[in-house]
ZARO-987148 format. One line per 4 residues: number of its first residue (from 1); for each residue x, y, z of C-alpha. Coordinates in nm, 2 decimals. Layout:
N
NUM	X:Y:Z  ...
end
This chain:
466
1	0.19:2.06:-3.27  -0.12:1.88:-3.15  -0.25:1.96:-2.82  -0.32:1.65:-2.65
5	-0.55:1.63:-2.38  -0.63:1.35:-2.08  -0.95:1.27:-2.00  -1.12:1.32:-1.64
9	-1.48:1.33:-1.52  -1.55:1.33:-1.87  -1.34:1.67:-1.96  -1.08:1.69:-2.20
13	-0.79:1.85:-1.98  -0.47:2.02:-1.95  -0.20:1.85:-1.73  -0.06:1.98:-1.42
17	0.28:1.98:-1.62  0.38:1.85:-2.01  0.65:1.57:-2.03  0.85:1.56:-2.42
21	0.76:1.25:-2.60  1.07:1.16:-2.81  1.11:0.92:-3.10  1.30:0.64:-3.07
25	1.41:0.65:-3.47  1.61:1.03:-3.38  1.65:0.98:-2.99  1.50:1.32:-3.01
29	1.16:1.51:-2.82  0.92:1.55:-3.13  0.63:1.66:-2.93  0.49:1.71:-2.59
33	0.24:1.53:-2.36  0.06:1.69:-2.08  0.14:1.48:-1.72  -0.14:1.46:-1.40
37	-0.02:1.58:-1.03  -0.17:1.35:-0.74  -0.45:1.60:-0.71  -0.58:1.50:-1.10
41	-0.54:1.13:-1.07  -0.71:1.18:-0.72  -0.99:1.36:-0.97  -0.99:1.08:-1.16
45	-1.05:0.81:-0.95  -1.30:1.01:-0.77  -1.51:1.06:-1.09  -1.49:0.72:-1.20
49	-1.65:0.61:-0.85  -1.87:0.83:-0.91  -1.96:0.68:-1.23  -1.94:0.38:-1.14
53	-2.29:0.27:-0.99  -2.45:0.43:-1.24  -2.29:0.25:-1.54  -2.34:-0.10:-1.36
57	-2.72:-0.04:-1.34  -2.70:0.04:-1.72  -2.78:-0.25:-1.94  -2.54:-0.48:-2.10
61	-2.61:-0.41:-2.47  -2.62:-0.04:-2.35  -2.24:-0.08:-2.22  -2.18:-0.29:-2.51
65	-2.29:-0.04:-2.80  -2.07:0.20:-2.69  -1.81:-0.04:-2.71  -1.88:-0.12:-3.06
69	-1.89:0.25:-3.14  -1.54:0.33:-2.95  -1.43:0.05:-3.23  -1.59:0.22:-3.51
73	-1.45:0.58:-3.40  -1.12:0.44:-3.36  -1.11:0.25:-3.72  -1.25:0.61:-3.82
77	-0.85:0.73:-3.76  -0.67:0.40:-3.81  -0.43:0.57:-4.04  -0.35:0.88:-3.83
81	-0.35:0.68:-3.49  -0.08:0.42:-3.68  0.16:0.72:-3.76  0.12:0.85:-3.44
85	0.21:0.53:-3.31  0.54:0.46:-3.52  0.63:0.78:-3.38  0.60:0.74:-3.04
89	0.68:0.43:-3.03  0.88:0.33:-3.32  0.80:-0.01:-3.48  0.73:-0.02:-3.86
93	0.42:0.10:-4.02  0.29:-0.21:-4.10  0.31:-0.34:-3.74  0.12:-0.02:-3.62
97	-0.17:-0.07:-3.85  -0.18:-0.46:-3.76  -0.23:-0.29:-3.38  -0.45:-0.09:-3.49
101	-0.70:-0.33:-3.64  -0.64:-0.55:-3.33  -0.74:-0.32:-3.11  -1.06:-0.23:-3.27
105	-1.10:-0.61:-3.38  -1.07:-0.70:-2.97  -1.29:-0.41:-2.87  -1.54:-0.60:-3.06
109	-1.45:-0.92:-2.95  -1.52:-0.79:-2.59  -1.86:-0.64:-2.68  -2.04:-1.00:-2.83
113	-1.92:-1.09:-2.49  -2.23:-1.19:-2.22  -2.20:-1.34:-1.89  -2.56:-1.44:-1.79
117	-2.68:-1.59:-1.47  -2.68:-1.91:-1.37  -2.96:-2.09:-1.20  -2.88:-2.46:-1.01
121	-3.09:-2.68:-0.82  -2.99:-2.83:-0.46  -3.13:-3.03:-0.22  -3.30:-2.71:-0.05
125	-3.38:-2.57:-0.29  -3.23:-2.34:-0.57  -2.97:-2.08:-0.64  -2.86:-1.84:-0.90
129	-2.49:-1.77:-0.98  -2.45:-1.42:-1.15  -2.18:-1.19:-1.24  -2.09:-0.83:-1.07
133	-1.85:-0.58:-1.14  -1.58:-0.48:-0.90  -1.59:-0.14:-0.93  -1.27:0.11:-1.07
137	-1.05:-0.05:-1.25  -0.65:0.10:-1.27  -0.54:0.00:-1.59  -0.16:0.04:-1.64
141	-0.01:-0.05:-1.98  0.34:-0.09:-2.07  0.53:0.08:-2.41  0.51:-0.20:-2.63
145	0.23:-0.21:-2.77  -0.01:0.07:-2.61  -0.32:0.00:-2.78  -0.37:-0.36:-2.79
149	-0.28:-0.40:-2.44  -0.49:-0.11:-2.33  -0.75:-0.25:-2.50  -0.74:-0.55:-2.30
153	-0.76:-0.41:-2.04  -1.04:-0.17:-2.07  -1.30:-0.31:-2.28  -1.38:-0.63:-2.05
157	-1.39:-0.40:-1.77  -1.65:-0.14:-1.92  -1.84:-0.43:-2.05  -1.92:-0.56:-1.70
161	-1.99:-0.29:-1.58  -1.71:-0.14:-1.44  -1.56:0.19:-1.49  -1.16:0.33:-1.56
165	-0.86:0.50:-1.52  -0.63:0.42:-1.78  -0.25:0.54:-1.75  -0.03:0.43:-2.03
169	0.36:0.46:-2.03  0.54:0.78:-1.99  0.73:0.71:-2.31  0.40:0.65:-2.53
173	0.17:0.82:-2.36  -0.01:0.99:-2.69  -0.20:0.70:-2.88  -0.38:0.61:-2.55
177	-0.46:1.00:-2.48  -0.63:0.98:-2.83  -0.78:0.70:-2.69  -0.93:0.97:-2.43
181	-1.01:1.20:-2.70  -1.25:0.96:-2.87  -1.40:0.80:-2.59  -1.54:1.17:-2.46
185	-1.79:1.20:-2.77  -1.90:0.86:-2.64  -1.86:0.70:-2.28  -2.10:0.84:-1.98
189	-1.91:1.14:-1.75  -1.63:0.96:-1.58  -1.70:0.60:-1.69  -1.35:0.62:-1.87
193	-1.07:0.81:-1.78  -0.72:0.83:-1.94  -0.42:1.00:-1.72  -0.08:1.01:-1.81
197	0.24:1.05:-1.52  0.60:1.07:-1.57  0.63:0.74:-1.48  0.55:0.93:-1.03
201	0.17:0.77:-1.01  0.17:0.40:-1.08  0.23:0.39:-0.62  -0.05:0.57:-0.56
205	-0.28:0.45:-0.81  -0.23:0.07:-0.72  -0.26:0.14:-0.35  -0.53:0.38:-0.40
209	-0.81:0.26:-0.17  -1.15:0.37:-0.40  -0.98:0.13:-0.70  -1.14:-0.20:-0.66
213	-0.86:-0.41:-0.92  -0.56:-0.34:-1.11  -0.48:-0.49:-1.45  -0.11:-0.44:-1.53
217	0.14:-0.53:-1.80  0.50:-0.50:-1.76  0.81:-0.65:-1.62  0.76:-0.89:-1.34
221	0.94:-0.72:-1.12  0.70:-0.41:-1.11  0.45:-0.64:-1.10  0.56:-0.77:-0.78
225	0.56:-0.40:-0.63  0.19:-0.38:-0.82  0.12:-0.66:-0.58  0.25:-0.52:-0.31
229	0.07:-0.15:-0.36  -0.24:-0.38:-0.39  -0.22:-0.62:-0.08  -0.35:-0.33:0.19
233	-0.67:-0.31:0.02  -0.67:-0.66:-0.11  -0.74:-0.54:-0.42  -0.81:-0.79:-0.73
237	-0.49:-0.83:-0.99  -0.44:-0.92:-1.30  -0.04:-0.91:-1.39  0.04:-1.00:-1.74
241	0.44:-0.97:-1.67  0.78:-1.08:-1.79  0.84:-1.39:-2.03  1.18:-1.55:-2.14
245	1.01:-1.79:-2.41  1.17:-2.07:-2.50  1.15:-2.23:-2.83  1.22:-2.63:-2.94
249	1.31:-2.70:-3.23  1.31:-3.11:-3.30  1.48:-3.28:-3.54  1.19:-3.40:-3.72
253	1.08:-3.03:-3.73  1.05:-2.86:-4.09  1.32:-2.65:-4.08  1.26:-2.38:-4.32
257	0.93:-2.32:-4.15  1.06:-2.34:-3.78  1.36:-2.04:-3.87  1.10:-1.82:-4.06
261	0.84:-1.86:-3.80  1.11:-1.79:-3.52  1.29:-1.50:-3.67  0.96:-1.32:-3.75
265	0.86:-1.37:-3.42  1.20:-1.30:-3.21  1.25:-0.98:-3.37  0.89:-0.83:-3.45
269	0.85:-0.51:-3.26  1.24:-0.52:-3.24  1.22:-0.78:-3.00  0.97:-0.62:-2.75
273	0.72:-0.89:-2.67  0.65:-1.10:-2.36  0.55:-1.37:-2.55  0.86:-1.37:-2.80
277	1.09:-1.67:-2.85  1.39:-1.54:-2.67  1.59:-1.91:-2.57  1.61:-2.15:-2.95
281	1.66:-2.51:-2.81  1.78:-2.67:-3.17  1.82:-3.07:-3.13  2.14:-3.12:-3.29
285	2.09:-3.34:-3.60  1.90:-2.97:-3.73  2.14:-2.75:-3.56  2.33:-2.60:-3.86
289	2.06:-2.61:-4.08  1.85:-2.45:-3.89  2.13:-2.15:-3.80  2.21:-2.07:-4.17
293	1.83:-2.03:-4.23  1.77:-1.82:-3.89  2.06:-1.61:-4.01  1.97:-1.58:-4.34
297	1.64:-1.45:-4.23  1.79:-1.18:-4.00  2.02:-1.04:-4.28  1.63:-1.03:-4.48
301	1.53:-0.74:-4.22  1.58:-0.40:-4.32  1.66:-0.18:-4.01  1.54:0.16:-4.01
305	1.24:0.42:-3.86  0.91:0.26:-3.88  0.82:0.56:-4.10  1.06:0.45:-4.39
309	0.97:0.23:-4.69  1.04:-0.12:-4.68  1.15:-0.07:-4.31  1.08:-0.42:-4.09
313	1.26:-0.37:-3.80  1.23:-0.04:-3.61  1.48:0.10:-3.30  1.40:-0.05:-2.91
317	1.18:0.23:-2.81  1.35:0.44:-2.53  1.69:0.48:-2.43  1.66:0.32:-2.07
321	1.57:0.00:-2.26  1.83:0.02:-2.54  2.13:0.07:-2.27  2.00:-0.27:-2.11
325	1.96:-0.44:-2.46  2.30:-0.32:-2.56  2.46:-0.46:-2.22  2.30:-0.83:-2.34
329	2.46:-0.79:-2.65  2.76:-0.71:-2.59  2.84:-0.95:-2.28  2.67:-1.20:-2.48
333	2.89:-1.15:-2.79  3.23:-1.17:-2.57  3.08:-1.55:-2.41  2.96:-1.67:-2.77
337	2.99:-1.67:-3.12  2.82:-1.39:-3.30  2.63:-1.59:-3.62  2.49:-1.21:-3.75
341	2.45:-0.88:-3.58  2.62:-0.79:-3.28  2.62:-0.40:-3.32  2.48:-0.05:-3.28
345	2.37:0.09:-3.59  2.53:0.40:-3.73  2.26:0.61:-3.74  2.05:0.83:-3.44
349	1.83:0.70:-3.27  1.80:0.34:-3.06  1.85:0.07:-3.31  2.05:-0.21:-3.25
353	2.08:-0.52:-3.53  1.91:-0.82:-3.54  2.13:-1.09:-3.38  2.21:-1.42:-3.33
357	2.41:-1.59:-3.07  2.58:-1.92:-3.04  2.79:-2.13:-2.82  2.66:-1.98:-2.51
361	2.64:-2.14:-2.12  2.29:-2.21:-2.01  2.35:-1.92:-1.75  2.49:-1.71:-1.96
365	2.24:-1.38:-1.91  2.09:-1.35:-2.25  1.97:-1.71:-2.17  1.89:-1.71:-1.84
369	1.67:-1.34:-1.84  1.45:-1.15:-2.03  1.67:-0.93:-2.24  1.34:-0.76:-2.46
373	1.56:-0.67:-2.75  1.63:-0.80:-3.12  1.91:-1.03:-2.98  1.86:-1.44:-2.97
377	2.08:-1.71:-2.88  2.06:-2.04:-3.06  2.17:-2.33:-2.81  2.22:-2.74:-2.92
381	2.05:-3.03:-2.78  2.11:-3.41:-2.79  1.79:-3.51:-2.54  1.45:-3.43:-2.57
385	1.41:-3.47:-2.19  1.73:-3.23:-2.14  1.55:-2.99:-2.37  1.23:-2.95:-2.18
389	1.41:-2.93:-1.84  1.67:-2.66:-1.96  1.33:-2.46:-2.12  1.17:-2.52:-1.77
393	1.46:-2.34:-1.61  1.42:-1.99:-1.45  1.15:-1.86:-1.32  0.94:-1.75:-1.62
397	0.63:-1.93:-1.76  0.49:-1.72:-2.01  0.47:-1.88:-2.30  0.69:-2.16:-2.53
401	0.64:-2.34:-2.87  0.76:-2.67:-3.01  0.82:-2.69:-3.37  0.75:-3.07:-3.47
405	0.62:-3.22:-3.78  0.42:-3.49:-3.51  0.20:-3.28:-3.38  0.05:-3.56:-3.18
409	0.43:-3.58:-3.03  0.46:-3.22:-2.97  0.09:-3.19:-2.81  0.26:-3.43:-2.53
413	0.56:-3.31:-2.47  0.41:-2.94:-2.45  0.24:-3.09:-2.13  0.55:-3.09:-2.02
417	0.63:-2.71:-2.01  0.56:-2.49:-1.73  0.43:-2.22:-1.96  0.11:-2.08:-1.96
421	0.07:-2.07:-2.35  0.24:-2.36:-2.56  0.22:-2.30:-2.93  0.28:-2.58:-3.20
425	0.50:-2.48:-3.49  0.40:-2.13:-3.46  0.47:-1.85:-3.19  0.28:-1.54:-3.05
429	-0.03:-1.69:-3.20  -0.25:-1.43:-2.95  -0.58:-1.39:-3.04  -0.84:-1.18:-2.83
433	-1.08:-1.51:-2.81  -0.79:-1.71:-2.61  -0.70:-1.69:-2.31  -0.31:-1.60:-2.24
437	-0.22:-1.62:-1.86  0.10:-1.70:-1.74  0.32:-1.95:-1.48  0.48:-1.93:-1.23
441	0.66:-1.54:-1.22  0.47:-1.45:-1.55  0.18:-1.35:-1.41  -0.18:-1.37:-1.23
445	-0.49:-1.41:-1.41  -0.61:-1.43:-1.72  -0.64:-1.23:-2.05  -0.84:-1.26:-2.32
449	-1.16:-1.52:-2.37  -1.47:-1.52:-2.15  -1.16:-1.61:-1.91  -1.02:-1.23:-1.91
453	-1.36:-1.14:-1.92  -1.48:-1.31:-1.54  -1.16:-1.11:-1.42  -1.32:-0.79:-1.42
457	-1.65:-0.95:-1.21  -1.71:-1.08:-0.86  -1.94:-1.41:-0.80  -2.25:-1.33:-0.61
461	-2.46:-1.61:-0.50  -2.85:-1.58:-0.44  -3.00:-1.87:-0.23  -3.33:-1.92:-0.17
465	-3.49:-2.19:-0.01  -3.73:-2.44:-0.10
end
C-alpha cells in the first residue's frame, strides 16, 4: 500500500488520523489517506504566510519556472497519476489521461502568463497601474475532476505571487496529495501546501483570518456557506458552483451532430460536470429524430470500472452522490417515459445506466435541479422564444449551447441566455485560455484566461504628480 503523505511547511507528513479511500467501481476501501486535525491546517496556513512575502518578492519568471517544472514532473507520472485517478475516482482510463494532460497543459498555460504594469497619463500628471498578490490562497476542489480543477486554482495563484493551501475532496483526496509529493522537490518551504480533512475543515479554512482569498468549486449551495465563512474577513472569492445546462436543439440543427455532441457530453465523467448539458430543449419538427439518435448513442456506451477495456462510462463516484442520482431517476422515470436506461446496474459498486427521459413537466426535478448523474431528459418545443425562456428558468447560469446550422442565428439568440458560457453546436468546449465564470447562482469570478489570472491579484495604483 502506498503511503501517502500531505504537504506542510514544505515537509512531507503523516496526518493526525487516516480516512479509507474507496473505489466507486467495488463500493469498497482500497486504500487509506492520511486526514489534518485543526492544529495541521493551522500549520499550514501559518507556513504559507510565512512564505508568502518571500515568494512575492521573487521574480516572475522565477515563480514561473517552477511552474513549468511542476508540469514537467507531473507528465513525468502521467500514467501512474491516471490509474490512480480511475481509482479514486472512477471515470474511464481514457478520461483520466485527457485530465491528466490538461492539467499539465494548463499549468503551462498559467506560466506564459504576465501581468505587467501599466503606466497612464492625466492631467496632473501620471500613474502606474500594477498587479499584487493577495496573499494565502485556500484552494478547495470538488471530486470530479481533482486535478484539472486544482490546477486552476493553484497555478494562477503561485504565478502572482501568492502562496497555498490546497484541500481536495475527502473522497479523492490521493491524486492531489501526489500533487504534494511532487511539488516538495520543487516549490520554496511553505509556498504550496496540500491538506486533506474528512470533509471537518472547509469552516475553518474559509473563515480563517491569515487566508487572504478562497477559490472554490462545488455545489452552489456550499458555495453560499463559502461565502458566508468568507464575509467576516471580507475575504476575495472565486465560486465556480452548480450548473443545470440547458441545451437547444433547432430545427435547422444537424441532427446527427447535435445527439453525438450531446450524449458525449451529458454522460462523460458519468454525468459529473457543471458544465454538462443536463435540460435537451428539442424544437419539435427534430424531436423524434433527434431521440432515436440520442438513444442510440447511450446504448453505444459500455458501462463498467474505468480500469476495464473498452469501458466509456464509469460509476458516480461516492455513494452519497449515487443515492441522490438514483432518487432523480427513479421519480423521474415514474413522471416520464423512460427512452433507455432507467436502472441500477447489477454489479458492485455505484453505476447507474445512461438514461434518457421523456415526456416530463418543466418542474419536474430532473429538469428543474442539478441532478449530476448520467440521467437526461429530452423535452419538445414549438417556439424559439418559449425555448430560451424555459432554458432561462431556475436559478443556474452556468453554461448552455445552441446547436444551429445558422451560426449567425444562434450567435443572437445565445445573447439571449443568462449563462455565463454559451457554446455553438458544441458543449463543455473548456479550454484553460478562456474564461468560464458563471450567472447568476453559478458562481463569482472568473476562471481561466488572463481573466482567472487578475483574480488572484489586487490593483495598486501609484500617483505621482506632475
Amino acid at each position: 500500500m502506498h503511503d501517502y503523505k500531505m504537504l506542510i511547511d514544505g515537509q512531507l507528513v503523516e496526518g493526525a488520523r487516516t480516512i479509507d479511500v474507496v473505489n466507486p467501481a467495488t463500493g469498497e476501501p482500497f486504500t487509506t489517506a492520511p486526514a489534518a486535525d485543526a492544529a495541521q491546517l493551522e500549520a499550514a496556513v501559518s507556513a504559507a504566510r510565512r512564505a508568502f512575502p518571500a515568494w512575492a518578492a521573487t521574480s516572475c519568471n522565477t515563480r514561473r519556472d517552477c511552474l513549468v517544472r511542476f508540469a514537467q514532473a507531473i507528465e513525468d507520472e502521467a500514467e501512474r497519476l491516471a490509474h490512480l485517478l480511475v481509482m479514486e475516482q472512477g471515470k474511464p482510463l481514457a478520461e483520466a489521461r485527457f485530465e491528466v494532460g490538461a492539467t499539465v497543459a494548463g499549468i503551462r498555460y498559467y506560466a506564459s502568463l504576465d501581468l505587467p504594469a501599466a503606466t497612464r497619463d492625466h492631467a496632473n500628471g501620471s500613474y502606474e497601474i500594477a498587479r499584487r498578490p493577495l496573499g494565502v490562497v485556500g484552494a478547495i476542489t470538488p471530486w470530479n475532476y481533482p486535478l484539472i480543477l486544482a490546477s486552476n486554482k493553484f497555478a494562477p495563484a503561485l504565478l502572482t505571487g501568492n502562496t497555498v493551501v490546497l484541500k481536495p475532496a475527502p473522497t479523492t483526496p490521493l491524486t492531489s496529495l501526489e500533487l504534494g509529493r511532487l511539488g516538495s522537490a520543487i516549490f520554496p518551504r511553505g509556498v504550496f501546501n496540500v491538506i486533506a480533512d474528512d470533509n471537518d475543515l472547509g469552516s475553518l479554512l474559509t473563515s480563517h483570518p491569515d487566508i487572504a482569498k478562497i477559490s472554490f468549486t462545488g455545489s452552489t449551495g456550499t458555495g453560499k456557506r463559502v461565502m458566508q465563512g468568507a464575509a467576516e474577513t471580507l475575504k476575495r472569492v472565486t465560486l465556480e458552483l452548480g450548473g443545470n445546462d440547458p441545451a437547444i436543439v433547432l430545427k435547422d440543427a444537424d441532427v446527427d451532430r447535435a445527439a453525438q455532441g450531446l450524449a458525449a457530453t451529458a454522460f462523460l465523467n458519468a454525468g459529473q460536470i457543471c458544465a454538462a448539458p443536463k435540460r435537451l430543449y428539442v424544437a419539435d419538427e427534430v424531436y423524434s429524430a433527434f431521440c432515436d439518435r440520442l438513444v442510440a448513442a447511450a446504448k453505444a456506451l459500455k458501462l463498467g470500472a474505468g480500469d476495464e477495456d473498452g469501458v466509456t462510462l464509469g460509476p458516480i463516484q461516492n455513494g452519497a452522490q449515487f443515492g441522490k442520482v438514483r432518487e432523480f431517476m427513479e421519480e423521474a422515470a415514474a413522471q416520464g417515459t423512460v427512452l433507455t436506461g432507467g436502472h441500477i446496474a447489477n454489479r458492485p459498486g455505484f453505476f447507474i445506466e445512461p438514461t434518457v427521459i421523456a415526456d416530463l413537466d418543466d418542474d419536474a426535478r430532473l429538469v428543474a435541479d442539478e441532478q449530476f448523474g448520467p440521467i437526461v431528459p429530452v423535452l419538445r418545443f414549438s417556439d424559439e422564444a418559449d425555448a430560451i425562456a424555459r432554458a432561462n428558468a431556475g436559478p443556474y447560469g452556468l453554461g448552455a449551447s445552441i446547436w444551429s446550422r445558422d451560426v449567425d442565428r444562434a450567435r443572437a439568440l445565445a445573447r439571449d441566455l443568462d449563462a455565463g458560457t454559451v457554446w455553438i453546436n458544441q458543449h463543455v468546449a473548456i479550454q484553460p485560455d478562456i474564461p468560464f465564470s458563471g450567472a447568476k447562482q453559478s458562481g463569482v469570478g472568473t476562471e481561466g484566461g488572463i481573466e482567472g489570472l487578475m483574480e488572484f491579484t489586487r490593483i495598486q495604483v501609484i500617483n505621482a504628480a506632475a
